[in-house]
N, C-alpha and C positions, 0 to 999 in steps of 0.2 A: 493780319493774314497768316494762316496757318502755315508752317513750314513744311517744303516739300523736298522728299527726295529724288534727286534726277536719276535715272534710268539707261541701260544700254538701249539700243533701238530694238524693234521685237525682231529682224532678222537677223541683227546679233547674238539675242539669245536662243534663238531655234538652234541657230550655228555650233554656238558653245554646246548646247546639251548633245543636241545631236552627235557632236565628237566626244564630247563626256561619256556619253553612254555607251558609244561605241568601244572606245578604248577602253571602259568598265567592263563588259562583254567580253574584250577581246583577251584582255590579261589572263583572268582564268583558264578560258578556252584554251588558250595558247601551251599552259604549264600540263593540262590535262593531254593535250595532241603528245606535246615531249613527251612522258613521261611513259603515254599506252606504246610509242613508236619505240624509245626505249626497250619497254618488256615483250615486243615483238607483236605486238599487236597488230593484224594487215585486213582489218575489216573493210566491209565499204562506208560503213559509218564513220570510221574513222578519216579514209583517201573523203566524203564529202565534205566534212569539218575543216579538213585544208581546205579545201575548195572554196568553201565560207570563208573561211578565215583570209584569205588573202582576197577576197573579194571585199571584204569588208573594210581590211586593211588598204585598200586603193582608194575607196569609196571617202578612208578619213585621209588619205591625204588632199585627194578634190577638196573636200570642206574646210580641209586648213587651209590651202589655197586661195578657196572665197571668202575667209575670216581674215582673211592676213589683207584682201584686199578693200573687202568691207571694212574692216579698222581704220585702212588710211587716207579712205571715204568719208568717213564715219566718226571722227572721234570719242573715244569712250570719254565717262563724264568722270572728273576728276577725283583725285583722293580725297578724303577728308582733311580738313584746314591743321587737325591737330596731329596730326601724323607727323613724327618726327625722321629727319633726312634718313636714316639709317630703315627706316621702316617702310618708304619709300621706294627706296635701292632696293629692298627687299620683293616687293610689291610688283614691281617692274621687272625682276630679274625673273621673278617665278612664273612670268603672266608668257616673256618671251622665250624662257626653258620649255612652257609647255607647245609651243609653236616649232620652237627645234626637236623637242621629242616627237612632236606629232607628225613631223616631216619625215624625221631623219627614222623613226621606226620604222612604218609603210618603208622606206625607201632600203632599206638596210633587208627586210624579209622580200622584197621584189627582185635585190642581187641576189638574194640566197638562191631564191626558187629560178632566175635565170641562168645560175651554175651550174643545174641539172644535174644534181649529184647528191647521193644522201650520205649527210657525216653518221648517220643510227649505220649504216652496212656500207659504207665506204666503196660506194661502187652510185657505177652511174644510174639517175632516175630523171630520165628527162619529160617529166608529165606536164605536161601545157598547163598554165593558167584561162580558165576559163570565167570571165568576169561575169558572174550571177552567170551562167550557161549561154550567153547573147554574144559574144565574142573573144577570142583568142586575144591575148595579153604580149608583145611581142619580149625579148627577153634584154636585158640590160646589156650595154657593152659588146655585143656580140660573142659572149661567152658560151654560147651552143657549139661555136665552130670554134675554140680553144682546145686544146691539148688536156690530155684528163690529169695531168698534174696541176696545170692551172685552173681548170674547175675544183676541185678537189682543194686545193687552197684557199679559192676565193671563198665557195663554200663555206670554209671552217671562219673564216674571218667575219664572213657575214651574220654567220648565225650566231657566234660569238659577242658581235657587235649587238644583234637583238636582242640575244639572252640581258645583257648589261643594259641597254636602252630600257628593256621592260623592268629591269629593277629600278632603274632611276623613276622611271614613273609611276611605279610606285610609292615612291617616296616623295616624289614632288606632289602628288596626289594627295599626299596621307599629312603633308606641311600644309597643302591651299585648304584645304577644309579645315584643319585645327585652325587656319589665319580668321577664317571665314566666319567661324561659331567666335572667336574671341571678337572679331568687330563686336559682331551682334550684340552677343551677350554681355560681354564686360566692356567695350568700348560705348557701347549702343548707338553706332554710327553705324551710314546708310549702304555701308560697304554690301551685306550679304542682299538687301534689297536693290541693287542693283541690276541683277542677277536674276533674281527669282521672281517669275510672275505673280503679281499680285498679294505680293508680301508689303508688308507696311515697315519701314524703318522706325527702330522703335521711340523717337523723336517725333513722329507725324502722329496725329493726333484725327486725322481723316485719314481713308481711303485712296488712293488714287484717283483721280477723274477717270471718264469712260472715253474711250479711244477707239469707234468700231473697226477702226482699218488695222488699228494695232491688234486689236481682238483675232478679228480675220487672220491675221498670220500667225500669231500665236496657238490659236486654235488648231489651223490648218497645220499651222507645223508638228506642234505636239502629236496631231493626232497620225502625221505620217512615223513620226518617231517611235509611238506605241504600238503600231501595224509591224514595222518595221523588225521590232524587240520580239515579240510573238513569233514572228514566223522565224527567225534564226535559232531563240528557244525551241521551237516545233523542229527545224532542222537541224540541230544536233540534239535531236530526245535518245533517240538511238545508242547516240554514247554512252549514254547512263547503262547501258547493257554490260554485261562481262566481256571483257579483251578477248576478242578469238585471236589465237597467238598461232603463230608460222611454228608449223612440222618441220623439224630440223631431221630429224632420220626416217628412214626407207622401207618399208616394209619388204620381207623376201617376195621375191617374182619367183612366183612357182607352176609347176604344170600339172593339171589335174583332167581324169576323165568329162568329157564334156556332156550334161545332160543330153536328153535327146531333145529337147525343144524350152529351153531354158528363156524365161522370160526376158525382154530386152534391160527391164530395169531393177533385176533383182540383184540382191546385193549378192559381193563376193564371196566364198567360203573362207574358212579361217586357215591361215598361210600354215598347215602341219598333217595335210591327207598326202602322200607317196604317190607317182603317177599309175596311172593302171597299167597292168600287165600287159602284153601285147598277145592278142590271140590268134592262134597259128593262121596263115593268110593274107594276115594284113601289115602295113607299113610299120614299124615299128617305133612305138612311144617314143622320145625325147624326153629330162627332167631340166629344167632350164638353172642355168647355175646364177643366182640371182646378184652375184658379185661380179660378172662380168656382165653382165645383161644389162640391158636399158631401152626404154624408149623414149624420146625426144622429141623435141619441138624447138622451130623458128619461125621470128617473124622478125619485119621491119616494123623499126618507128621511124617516118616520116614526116618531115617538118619543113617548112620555107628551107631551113638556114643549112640543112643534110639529112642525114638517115643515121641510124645507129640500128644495130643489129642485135638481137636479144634473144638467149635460149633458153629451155626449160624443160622440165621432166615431167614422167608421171608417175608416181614413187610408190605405187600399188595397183598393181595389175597381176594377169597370170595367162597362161599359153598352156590350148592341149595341143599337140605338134604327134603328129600321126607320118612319118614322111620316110618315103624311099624312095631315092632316086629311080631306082626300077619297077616303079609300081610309080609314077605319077598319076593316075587316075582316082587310085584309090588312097592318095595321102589329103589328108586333110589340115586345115590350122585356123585355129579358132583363137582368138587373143581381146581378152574381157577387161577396158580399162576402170578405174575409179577416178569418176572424172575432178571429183575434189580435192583428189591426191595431186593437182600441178604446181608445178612449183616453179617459178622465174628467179627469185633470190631478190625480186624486188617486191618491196613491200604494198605497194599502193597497187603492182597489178596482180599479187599473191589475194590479195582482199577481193578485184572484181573479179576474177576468173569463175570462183563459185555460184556467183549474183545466176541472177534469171533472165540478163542481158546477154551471158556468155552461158559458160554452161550447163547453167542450171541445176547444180550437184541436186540440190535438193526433192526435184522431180525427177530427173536423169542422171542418179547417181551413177552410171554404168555406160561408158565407148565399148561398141562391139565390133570387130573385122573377121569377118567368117569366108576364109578363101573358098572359090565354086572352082574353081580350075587351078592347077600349076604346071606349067611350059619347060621345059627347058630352054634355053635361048641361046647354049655353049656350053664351051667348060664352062663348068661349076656355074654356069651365067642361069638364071630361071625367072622366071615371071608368075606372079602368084594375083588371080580375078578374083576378087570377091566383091562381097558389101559392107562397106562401110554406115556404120548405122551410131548417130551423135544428136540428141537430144531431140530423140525420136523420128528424126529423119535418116533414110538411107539412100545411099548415092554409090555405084561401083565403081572401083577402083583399083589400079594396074599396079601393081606390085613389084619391081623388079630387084632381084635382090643376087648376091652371090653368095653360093655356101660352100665348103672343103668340109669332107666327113676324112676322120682321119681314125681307122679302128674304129672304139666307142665313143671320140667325138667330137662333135660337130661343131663350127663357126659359120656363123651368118649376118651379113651386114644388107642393108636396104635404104631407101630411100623414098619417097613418094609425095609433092605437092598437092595437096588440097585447096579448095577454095571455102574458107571459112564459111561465108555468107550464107554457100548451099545449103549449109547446115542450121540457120538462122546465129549464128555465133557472132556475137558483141552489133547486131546491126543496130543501127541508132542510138545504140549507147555513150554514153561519156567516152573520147577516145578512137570512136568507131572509124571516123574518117583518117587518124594518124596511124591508125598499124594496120598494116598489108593487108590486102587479102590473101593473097596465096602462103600460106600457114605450112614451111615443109616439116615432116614427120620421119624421122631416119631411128631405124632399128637395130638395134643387135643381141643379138643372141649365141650365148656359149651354151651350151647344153651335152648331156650324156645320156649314150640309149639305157634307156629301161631296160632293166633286169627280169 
């Protein structure tokens, strides 16, 4: 009777590969996410890759899970007889390193990302885990509601820890396959046919019998494995793109004559026209001094576990400001944002802000506030009506602000709550339910009368 070699069961080896491949997958991926996050990268190709990635990375820990308990179900079929004690220890040591590494990595990147804090900008990033997009990920230890010096720590420990885990498995990887070809090839024992569907040990001399239930799952598995490979390739093809890298400096905020019927989405003029001169009449021009100037943004992130509070800019924009206290009627102000110019300082939501989910830079490169009315309301107290007009929607809006003209010039501060949604901004997108609706927007403005 022909000699045969024995076999893991076939839903040990769906198991096995199925983690194999994953964790093949996920190594690359992983050094390529560092590396773009490093050179400042804040794409959304990028924020989905994570999203992947640690989706995937939960997915192998489940599988080690049901390998670790399938094994003790299960018995694997034993060494070859000629295997010496030493090679053995060897054999067994590498099989249980990859069960520690495959736990302890998933586990090690699941502390990181429940730190909520990015060691690339040292500053807080509390972006939910969202497993394949079907549900929120709770976070480890309760490290949401810790102190930012204890996130910030735990953090560095964590990702530390992973960085070192994927090397090791590397190399634990790059030992079981050299082990693996030397059975085969120079050993010619049935070590690598254990393993591999429908490989002959080089010892047998037949084929394996036919097994349809074994087939059935074999099949079925592989072929969820290769659906599986596909569409993670398909969702991070994007990457392959060039690193769109975070705007570190500001362009001047300047004040220029305003068309008379200036399209909603045309682009900005270039930051170096003087403002127009003021013609006898009317309220007198303003140049805005773009070092004191700013406009701004807040919002909440909320979560089960608290709220954190997040601000942001928009680092190119321009104001015509026509304005005299004595002539309200006739003062006007017109303020043209670049809506791709936002900036949070956080990387993952520097990347969505521009998407088609929020604001669209790409069709609605352009936020417009074109005041219709300004109030006085007291000293120096005023109230500025206009329209607010944000990715091709406009909705009016109350302005209340306070300004001191002192000589040639002027300070002004404001404030004003929006409701994002009105404007279609982030609705149903990744995120949408964690950060506020009400979006407040606070201005300031230094400025000097035109000449």
């Amino acid at each position: 009777m022909a000699a045969r070699a024995q076999r893991y069961t076939a839903v040990a080896i769906v198991l096995h590969w199925a983690i194999a491949i994953s964790v093949l997958f996920m190594l690359p991926l992983g050094f390529v996410m560092h590396l773009r996050a490093e050179h400042g990268d804040a794409s959304q190709a990028l924020f989905d890759a994570y999203q992947l990635h640690k989706s995937i990375g939960l997915t192998v820990l489940a599988l080690t899970l049901v390998r670790l308990a399938w094994r003790l179900m299960n018995p694997p079929p034993p060494l070859p007889d000629h295997m010496p004690a030493w090679e053995r220890f060897a054999a067994r040591a590498t099989h249980w390193g990859f069960y520690v590494l495959t736990i302890a990595l998933p586990l090690s990147g699941w502390l990181y990302v429940s730190a909520g804090w990015s060691i690339h900008d040292d500053a807080p990033l509390p972006v939910p885990t969202h497993y394949f997009g079907l549900f929120e990920v709770p976070a480890l230890l309760g490290l949401t509601q810790a102190s930012a010096d204890v996130r910030a720590s735990a953090a560095e420990a964590a990702f530390t820890a992973h960085w070192l885990l994927a090397y090791a498995a590397i190399a634990l990887a790059a030992l079981h396959v050299a082990a693996a070809l030397k059975h085969h090839f120079f050993d010619r024992d049935e070590t690598l046919a254990h393993m591999v569907p429908g490989m002959q040990a080089p010892f047998e001399t037949e084929p394996p019998p036919k097994d349809l239930a074994r087939s059935l799952v074999l099949g079925a598995g592989f072929s969820v494995i290769a659906i599986a490979l596909f569409a993670a390739l398909f969702a991070v093809s994007d990457l392959a793109a060039a690193p769109q890298a975070r705007e570190t400096q500001s362009s001047f905020e300047i004040v220029e004559e305003a068309p008379a019927a200036p399209p909603q989405d045309a682009a900005l003029a270039a930051p170096d026209q003087p403002a127009a001169p003021t013609q006898p009449g009317q309220p007198s021009a303003w140049t805005v001094d773009p070092r004191a100037s700013s406009i701004r943004f807040a919002y909440v992130y909320e979560e089960e576990t608290g709220e954190s509070r997040f601000n942001g800019r928009f680092t190119r924009w321009r104001a015509d400001i026509r304005f005299d206290p004595e002539n309200l009627d006739a003062s006007t102000v017109l303020v043209r944002i670049e809506t791709g110019s936002a900036q949070t300082g956080v990387a993952a939501h520097d990347g969505a802000l521009p998407t088609a989910a929020w604001f669209d830079s790409g069709s609605h490169p352009v936020a417009e506030f074109r005041a219709t009315r300004i109030r006085a309301r007291g000293a120096n107290q005023y109230e500025a009506r206009g329209d607010l007009s944000i990715k091709g929607r406009t909705r009016q809006v109350d302005l209340p602000f306070t300004l001191s003209i002192t000589g040639g010039r002027a300070s002004m501060s404001g404030s004003v709550t929006i409701d994002r949604r009105q404007f279609d901004i982030g609705a149903g997108a990744a995120g949408d339910e964690l950060i506020s609706s009400d979006i407040e927007i606070s201005v300031r403005v230094e400025a000097s009368r035109a000449s």
